[in-house]
C-alpha positions in Angstrom: 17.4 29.4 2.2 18.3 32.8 1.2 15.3 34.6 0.6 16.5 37.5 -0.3 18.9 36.0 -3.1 15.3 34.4 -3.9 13.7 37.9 -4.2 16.1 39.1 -6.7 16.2 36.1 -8.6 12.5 36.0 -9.0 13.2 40.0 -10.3 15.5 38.8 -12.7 18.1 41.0 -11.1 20.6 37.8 -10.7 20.9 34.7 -12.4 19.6 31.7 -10.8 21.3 28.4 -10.0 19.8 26.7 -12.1 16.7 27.5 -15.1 14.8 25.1 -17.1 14.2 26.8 -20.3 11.6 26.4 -22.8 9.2 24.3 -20.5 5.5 23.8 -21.2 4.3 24.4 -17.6 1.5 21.9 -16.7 -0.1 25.1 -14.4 -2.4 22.7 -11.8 -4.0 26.0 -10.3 -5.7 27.4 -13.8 -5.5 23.6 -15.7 -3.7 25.1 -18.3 -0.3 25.0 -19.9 2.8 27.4 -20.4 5.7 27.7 -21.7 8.3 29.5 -19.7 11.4 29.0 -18.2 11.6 27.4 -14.3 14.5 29.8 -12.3 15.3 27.2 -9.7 17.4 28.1 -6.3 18.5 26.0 -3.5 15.8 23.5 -4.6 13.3 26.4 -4.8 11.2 27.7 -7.6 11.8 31.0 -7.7 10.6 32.3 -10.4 8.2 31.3 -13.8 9.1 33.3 -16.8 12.1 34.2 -18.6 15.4 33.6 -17.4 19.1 33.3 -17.1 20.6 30.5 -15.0 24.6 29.5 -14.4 23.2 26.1 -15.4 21.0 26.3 -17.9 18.9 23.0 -19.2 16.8 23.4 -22.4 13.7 20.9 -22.1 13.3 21.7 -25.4 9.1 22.3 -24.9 8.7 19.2 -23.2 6.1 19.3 -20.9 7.2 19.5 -17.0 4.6 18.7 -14.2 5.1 19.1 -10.7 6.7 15.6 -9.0 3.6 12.9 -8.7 2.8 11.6 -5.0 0.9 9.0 -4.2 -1.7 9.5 -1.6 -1.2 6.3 0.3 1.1 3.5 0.2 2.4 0.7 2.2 5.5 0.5 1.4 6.5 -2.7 3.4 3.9 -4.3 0.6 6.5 -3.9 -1.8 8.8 -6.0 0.5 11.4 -3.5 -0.4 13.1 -1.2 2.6 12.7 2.3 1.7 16.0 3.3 0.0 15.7 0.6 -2.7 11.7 1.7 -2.9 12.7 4.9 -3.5 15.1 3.9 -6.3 12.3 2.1 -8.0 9.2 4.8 -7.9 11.7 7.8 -8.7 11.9 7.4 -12.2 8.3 6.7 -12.6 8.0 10.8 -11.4 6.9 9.9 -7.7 8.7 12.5 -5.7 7.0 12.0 -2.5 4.4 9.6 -0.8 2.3 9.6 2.1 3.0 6.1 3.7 1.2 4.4 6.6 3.9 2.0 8.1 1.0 -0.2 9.5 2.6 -3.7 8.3 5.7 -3.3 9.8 4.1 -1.5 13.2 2.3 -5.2 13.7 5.1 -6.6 13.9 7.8 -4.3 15.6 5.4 -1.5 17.0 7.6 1.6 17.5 10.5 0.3 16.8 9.0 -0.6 13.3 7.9 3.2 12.6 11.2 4.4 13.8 13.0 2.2 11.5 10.7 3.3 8.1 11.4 7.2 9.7 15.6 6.7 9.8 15.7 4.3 6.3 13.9 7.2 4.8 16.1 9.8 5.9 18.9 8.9 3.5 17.3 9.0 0.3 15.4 11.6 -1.9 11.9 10.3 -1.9 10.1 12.7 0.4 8.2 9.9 3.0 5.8 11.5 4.8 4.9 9.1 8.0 1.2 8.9 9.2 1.2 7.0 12.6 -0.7 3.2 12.3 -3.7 3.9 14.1 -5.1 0.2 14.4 -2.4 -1.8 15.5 -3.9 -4.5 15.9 -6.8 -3.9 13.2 -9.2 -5.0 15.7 -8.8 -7.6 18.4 -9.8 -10.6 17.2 -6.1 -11.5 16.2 -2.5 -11.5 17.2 -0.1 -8.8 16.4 3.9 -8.2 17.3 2.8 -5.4 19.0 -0.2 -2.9 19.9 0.1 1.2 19.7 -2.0 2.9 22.2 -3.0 6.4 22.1 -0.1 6.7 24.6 2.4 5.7 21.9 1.2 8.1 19.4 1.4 10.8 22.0 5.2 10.2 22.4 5.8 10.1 18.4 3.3 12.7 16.9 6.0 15.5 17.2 8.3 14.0 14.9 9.0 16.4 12.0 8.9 13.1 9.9 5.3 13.0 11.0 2.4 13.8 9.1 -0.5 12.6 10.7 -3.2 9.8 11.7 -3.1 6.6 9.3 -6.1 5.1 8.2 -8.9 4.2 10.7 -9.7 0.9 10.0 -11.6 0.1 13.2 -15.0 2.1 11.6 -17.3 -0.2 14.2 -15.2 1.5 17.1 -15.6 5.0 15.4 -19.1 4.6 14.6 -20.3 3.1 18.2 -17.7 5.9 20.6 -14.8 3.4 21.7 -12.9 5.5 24.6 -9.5 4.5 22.9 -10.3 5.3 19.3 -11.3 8.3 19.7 -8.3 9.5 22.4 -6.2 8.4 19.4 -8.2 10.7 17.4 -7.5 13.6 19.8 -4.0 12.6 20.3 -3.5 14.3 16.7 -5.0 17.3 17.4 -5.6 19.3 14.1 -2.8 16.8 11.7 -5.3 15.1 8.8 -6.8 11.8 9.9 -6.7 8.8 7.6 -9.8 7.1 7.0 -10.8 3.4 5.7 -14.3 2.5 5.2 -15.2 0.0 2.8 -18.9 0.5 1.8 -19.9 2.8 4.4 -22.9 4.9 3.5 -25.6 6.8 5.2 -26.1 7.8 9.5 -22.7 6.0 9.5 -20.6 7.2 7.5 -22.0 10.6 8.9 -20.8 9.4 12.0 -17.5 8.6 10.9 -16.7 11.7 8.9 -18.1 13.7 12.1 -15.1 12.2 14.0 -12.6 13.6 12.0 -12.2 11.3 9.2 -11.0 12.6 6.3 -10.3 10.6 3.4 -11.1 7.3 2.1 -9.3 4.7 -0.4 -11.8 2.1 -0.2 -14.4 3.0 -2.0 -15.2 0.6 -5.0 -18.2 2.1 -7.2 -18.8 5.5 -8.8 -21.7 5.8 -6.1 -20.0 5.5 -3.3 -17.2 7.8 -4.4 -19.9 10.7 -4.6 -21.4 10.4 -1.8 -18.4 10.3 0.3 -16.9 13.6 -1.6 -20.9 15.3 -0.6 -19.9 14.4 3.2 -16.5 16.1 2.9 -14.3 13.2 2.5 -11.2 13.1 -0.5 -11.7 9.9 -1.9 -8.7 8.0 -3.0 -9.0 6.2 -6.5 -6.5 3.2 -5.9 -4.7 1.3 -8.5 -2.6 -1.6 -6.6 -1.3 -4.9 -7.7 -4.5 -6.7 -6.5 -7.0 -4.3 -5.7 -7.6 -2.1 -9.1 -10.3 0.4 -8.5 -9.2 3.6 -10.8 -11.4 2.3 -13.6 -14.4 1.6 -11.9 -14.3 4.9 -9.8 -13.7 7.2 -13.1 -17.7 7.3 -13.7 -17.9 9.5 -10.4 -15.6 11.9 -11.3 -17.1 15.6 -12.0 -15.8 19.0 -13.3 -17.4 19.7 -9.6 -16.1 16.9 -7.4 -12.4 16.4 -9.0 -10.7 18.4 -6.7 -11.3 16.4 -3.7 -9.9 13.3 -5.7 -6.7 11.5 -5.2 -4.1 9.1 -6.4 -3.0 6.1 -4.4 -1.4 2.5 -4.5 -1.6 1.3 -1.4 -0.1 -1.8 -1.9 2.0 -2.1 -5.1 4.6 -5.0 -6.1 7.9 -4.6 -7.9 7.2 -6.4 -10.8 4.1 -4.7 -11.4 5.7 -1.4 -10.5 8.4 -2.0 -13.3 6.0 -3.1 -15.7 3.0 -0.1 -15.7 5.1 2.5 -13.7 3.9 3.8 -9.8 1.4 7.0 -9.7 2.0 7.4 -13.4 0.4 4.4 -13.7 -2.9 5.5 -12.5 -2.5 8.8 -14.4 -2.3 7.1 -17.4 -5.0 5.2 -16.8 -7.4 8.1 -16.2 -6.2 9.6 -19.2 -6.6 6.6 -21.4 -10.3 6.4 -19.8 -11.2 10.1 -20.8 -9.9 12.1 -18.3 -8.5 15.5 -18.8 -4.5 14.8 -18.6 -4.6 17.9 -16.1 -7.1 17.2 -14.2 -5.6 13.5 -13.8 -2.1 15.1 -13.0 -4.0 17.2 -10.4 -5.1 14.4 -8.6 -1.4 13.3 -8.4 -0.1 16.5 -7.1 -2.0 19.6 -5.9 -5.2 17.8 -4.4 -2.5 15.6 -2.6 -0.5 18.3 -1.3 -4.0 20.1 -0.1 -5.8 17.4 1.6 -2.6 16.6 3.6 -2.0 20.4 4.0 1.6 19.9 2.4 2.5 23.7 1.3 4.7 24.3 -1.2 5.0 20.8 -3.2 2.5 19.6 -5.4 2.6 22.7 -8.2 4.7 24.8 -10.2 5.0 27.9 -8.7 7.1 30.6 -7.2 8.1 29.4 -3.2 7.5 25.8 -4.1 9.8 22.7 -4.0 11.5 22.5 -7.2 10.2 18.5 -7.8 9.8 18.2 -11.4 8.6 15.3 -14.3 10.0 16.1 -17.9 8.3 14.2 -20.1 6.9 14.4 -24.0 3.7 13.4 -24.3 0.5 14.0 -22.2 -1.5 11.4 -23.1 1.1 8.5 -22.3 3.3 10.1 -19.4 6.4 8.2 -19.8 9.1 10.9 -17.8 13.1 11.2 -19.2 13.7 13.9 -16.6 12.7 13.8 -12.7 14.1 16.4 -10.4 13.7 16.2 -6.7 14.6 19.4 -5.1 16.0 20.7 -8.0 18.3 18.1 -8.5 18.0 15.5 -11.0 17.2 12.2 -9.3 16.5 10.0 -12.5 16.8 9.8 -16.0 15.5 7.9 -18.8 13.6 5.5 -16.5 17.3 5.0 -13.8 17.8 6.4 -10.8 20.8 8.6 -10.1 21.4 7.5 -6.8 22.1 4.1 -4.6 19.9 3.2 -1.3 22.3 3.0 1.7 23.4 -0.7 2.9 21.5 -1.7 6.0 22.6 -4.2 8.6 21.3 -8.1 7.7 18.5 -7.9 10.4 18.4 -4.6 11.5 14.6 -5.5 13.7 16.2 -8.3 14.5 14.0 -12.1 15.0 10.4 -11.5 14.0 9.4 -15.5 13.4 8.4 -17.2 17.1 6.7 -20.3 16.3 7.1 -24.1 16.7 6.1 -25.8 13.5 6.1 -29.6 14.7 3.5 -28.8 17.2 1.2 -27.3 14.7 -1.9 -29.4 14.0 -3.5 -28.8 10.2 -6.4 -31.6 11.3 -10.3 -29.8 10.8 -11.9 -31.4 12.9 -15.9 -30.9 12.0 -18.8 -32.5 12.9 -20.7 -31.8 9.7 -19.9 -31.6 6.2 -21.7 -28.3 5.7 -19.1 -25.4 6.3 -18.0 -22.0 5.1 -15.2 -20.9 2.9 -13.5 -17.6 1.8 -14.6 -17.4 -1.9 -12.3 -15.2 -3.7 -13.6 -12.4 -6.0 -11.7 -11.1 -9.0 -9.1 -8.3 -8.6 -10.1 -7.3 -5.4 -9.4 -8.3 -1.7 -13.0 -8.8 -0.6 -14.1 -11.4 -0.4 -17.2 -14.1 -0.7 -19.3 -16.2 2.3 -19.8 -19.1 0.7 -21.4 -22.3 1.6 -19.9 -25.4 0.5 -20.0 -29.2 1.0 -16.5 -31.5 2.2 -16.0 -34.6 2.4 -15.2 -35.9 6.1 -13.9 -39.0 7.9 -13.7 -40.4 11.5 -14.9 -36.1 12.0 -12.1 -34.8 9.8 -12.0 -32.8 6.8 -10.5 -34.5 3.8 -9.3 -33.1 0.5 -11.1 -34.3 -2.8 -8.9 -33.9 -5.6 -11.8 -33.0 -7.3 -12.7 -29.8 -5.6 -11.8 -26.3 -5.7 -11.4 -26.1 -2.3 -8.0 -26.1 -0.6 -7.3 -25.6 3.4 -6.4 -22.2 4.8 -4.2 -21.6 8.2 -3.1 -18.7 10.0 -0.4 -19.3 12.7 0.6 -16.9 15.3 4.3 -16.4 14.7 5.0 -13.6 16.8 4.4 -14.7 20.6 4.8 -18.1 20.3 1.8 -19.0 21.5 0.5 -21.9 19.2 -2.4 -20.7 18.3 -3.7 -21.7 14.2 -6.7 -20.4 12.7 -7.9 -23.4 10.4 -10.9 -22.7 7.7 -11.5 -23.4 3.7 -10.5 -21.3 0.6 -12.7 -21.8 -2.8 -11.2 -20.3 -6.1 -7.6 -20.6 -5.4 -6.9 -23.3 -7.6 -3.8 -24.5 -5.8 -2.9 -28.6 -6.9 -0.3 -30.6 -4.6 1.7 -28.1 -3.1 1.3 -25.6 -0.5 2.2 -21.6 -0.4 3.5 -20.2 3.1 4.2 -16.2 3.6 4.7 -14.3 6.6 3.2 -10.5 4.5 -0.5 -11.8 6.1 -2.5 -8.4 6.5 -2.6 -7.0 9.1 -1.0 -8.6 11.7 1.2 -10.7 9.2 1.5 -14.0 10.9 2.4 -17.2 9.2 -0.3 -17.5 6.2 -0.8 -20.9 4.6 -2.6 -22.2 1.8 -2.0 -25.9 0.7 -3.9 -29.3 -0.7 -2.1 -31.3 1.8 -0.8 -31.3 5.5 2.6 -32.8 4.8 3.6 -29.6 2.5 1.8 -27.0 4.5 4.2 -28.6 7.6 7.6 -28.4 4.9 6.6 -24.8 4.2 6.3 -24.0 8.0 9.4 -25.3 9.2 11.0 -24.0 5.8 9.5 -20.3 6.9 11.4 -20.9 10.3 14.7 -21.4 9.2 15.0 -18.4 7.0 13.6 -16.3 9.7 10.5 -15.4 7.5 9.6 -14.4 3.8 7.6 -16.9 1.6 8.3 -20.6 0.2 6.7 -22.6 -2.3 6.9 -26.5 -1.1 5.4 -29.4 -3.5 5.7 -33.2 -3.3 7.3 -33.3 -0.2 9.8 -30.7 -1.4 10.6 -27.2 -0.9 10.6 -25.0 -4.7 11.7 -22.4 -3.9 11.7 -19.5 -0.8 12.4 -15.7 -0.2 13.7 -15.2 2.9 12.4 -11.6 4.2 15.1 -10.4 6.5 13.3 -7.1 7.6 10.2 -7.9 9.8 9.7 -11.0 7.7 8.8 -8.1 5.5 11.0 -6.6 3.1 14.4 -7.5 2.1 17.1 -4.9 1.0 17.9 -7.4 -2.0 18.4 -5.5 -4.8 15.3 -4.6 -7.1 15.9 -6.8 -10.1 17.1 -9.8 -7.5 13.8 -9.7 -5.9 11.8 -9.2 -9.0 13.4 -12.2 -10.6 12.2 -14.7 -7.3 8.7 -13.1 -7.1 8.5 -13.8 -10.9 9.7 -17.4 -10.7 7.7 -18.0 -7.5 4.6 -16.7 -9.3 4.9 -18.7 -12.3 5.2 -21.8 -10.3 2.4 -21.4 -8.6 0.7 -21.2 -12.1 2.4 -24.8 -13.2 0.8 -26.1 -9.8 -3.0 -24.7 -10.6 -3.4 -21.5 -9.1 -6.0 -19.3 -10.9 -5.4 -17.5 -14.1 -7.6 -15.3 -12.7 -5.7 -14.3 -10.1 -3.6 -11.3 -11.0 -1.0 -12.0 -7.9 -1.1 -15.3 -6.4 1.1 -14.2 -3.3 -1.0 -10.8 -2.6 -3.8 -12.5 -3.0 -3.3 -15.0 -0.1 -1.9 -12.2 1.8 -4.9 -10.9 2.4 -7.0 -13.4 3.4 -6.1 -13.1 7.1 -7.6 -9.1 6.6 -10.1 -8.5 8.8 -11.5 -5.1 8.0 -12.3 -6.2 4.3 -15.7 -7.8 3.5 -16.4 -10.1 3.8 -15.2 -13.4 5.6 -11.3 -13.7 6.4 -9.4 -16.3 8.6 -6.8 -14.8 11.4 -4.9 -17.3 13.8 -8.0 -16.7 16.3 -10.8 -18.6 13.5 -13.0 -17.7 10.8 -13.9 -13.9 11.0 -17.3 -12.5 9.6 -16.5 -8.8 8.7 -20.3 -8.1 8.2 -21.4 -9.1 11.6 -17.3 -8.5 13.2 -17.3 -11.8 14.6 -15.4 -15.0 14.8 -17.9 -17.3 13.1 -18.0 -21.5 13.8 -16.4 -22.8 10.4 -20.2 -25.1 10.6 -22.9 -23.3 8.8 -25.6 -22.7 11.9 -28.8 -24.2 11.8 -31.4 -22.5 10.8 
């Protein structure tokens, strides 16, 4: 960067690179708008005003906002490696994200981060990297790998490094665990993410005491406010299953909005396509009643401030030049997106190609033997627990119910809405299966098998009967992971997920086309209208830091009491 050059430019004394002309400046420092011309240098704003560039582009008094971010993602959720996720959420206006790499860390550990760190070195997308800091999530199941406070130490350094990713384990936070908190000070001053689904009162003062600074979880407009009174941002999160922008917009104040963010978290392609990325949840907010600057500010500036990310995030002399052009404020739709002053998509395509990766560049990620696995639930009364589901979101019900048994086995009535649940430890080969009971699922002879099982992703499993559940298993095996859709002693159809078991580096419209087809067949065998996303929905039923009962490969987990649980209800 020449400053100098820079100086003179922003003087008007010599003509800048390139200058945006007749732009209606969406200013996110006074909430207003002006129109000016953007002097651009090097992929630098230099100056706001009027000017003369060797390139000149007339917007024509469209309205140009600084590039969106979202505030947390995982982008392994979108099963795409992060070139062809880049080439997807450009044109939508995303020009950087702040991404946890947690999925893929349980599977590969470091080599997993390292690999997210190099794939996003060759595209435009700005990733910035916040180190998984529950790796497992807790340690009652199996992951590929653990990260110690150790690891972090030896990664934190890396420019591509932003900070501390989400802090799931809130019980160890709250109650002083030794390694927590020397992952905490591994960080030293870089922002800390934090994750704590209905937290409130002496603990959440605990946990924002520890250095917890913001929080995505928060589902009601009361919760939002209080965490933004203890000095938390608050994420307002609009996924493919968890949708929480609209029932968080109550809790936003001409006082509070600044401390409020944009995030996705986990998004999926065809849903991306369809409503857009961060735009998305900008629109949404607007379409609700929100001021269209203050919703753009929560994409952008109050981003780039709670991560402490200078010079992105406005329109402003010294600042990246990462634009949206786009014509109308109330439905943000952008024709122009500039990513360090060069044009990276237009008219909803991007202007550049992800690089080609190697077939398995993690290499083998699925250890499991799946003739020795047993489905058989074996009970000795007909009173157990299931995971009830509960519409667009991942938490989840305790439920009661009553099966059917014989000779101390469950069996399946036809009848029911109950379907059998299995987590299977694919990474160590151990043999261990989790075995419990789904209600709401709506699943009819078939079975659904995926190896994207939050957090530790092992083999997840969902069927009616053991003889598909097997046939998906051994199906999983052979393709090295991904998810299949077996029925009637038959395998529909499967996605093999060469990265991790993961993502794939399939092209975008490839992988969009088999998650659609996949999707409606799981419609034609039962599943849930309800259900927004059959396959994210199962995914997270082996999460164990979401309310509040989940099944990993070590039994039925109670998140309310953090404890593997009997699948019997106790006597009272």
């Amino acid at each position: 960067m020449d400053k100098d050059k820079l100086r003179r430019i922003a003087l008007g004394e010599t003509s800048a690179k390139l200058v945006l002309k007749n732009a209606r400046i969406i200013n996110v420092f006074s909430g207003t708008i002006e129109t000016a011309d953007i002097a651009i240098e090097d992929g630098i704003i230099a100056g706001i005003g009027s000017y003369e560039g060797i390139k000149e582009i007339d917007v024509c008094f469209s309205y140009v906002a600084p590039g969106f971010m979202d505030g947390h993602v995982h982008i392994e959720s979108s099963m795409m490696t992060p070139g062809h996720f880049a080439r997807l959420v450009m044109p939508f206006g995303t020009t950087t994200v702040i991404a946890d790499p947690h999925e893929i860390a349980n599977v590969c550990g470091l080599s997993g981060i390292q690999y997210m760190i190099d794939s996003a070195q060759h595209v435009p997308l700005d990733v910035k990297i916040m180190i998984p800091s529950c790796v497992p999530s807790t340690p009652f199941e199996t992951a590929g790998a653990k990260i110690l406070s150790s690891d972090i130490e030896k990664i934190k350094d890396d420019p591509a490094i932003l900070g501390l990713g989400e802090m799931m384990d809130y019980p160890g936070v709250i109650h002083g665990d030794r390694e927590v908190y020397r992952k905490i000070a591994s960080v030293g001053m870089m922002p800390i993410d934090g994750h704590a689904p209905r937290l409130t009162d002496k603990e959440l003062n605990a946990y924002v005491l520890a250095g917890m600074e913001t929080d995505h979880e928060a589902t009601t407009a009361s919760e939002l406010e209080e965490k933004v009174k203890r000095g938390m941002y608050v994420h307002l999160r609009e996924g493919s299953q968890t949708k929480n922008v609209r029932d968080l917009l109550g809790g936003i104040t001409h006082e509070n909005h600044s401390r409020l963010l944009f995030c996705t978290d986990d998004k999926q392609p065809e849903d991306i396509i369809s409503h857009g990325h961060i735009s998305a949840n900008i629109n949404l907010a607007i379409a609700e009643g929100i001021d269209p600057i203050d919703a753009i500010k929560m994409a952008t500036i109050n981003i780039a401030q709670c991560y402490r990310l200078r010079h992105i995030g406005a329109i402003a002399p010294g600042y990246h030049a990462d634009l949206v052009v786009f014509d109308d404020l109330h439905q943000i739709h952008p024709h122009l997106v500039f990513k360090n002053g060069v044009i990276v998509a237009k008219d909803g395509v991007a202007l550049f190609q992800p690089p080609p990766e190697s077939t398995h560049p993690l290499g083998q990620s699925v250890r499991f033997n799946p003739e020795a696995i047993d489905f058989r639930i074996r009970v000795t009364s007909n009173h157990v627990y299931a995971i009830e589901l509960e519409k667009n979101n991942v938490t989840t019900k305790k439920t009661p119910i009553m099966i059917r048994t014989q000779s101390g086995c469950y069996i399946q009535d036809p009848a029911s809405d109950i379907l059998k649940l299995a987590v299977v430890e694919r990474h160590q080969s151990s043999g261990r299966v989790g075995l419990g009971f789904v209600k709401g699922y709506g699943l009819k002879k078939g079975a659904i098998a995926m190896t994207i099982a939050h957090d530790s992703h092992n083999l997840i499993i969902i069927g009616d009967n053991d003889d598909d559940m097997r046939l998906s298993a051994k199906r999983i095996k052979e393709i090295g992971g991904g998810i299949v859709l077996a029925h009637d002693g038959h395998v529909l159809h499967q996605l093999p997920l060469e990265v991790g078991g993961l993502m794939t580096s399939t092209k975008v419209e490839s992988l969009i086309f088999q998650l659609d087809h996949m999707k409606k067949m799981a419609r034609k065998l039962g599943v849930n209208e309800a259900i927004d996303d059959p396959l994210l929905q199962l995914a997270f039923l082996s999460l164990p830091v979401i309310p509040s009962l989940k099944l990993t490969d070590h039994g039925l987990f109670d998140v309310d009491q953090f404890r593997i649980i009997p699948l019997e209800v106790e006597a009272k």
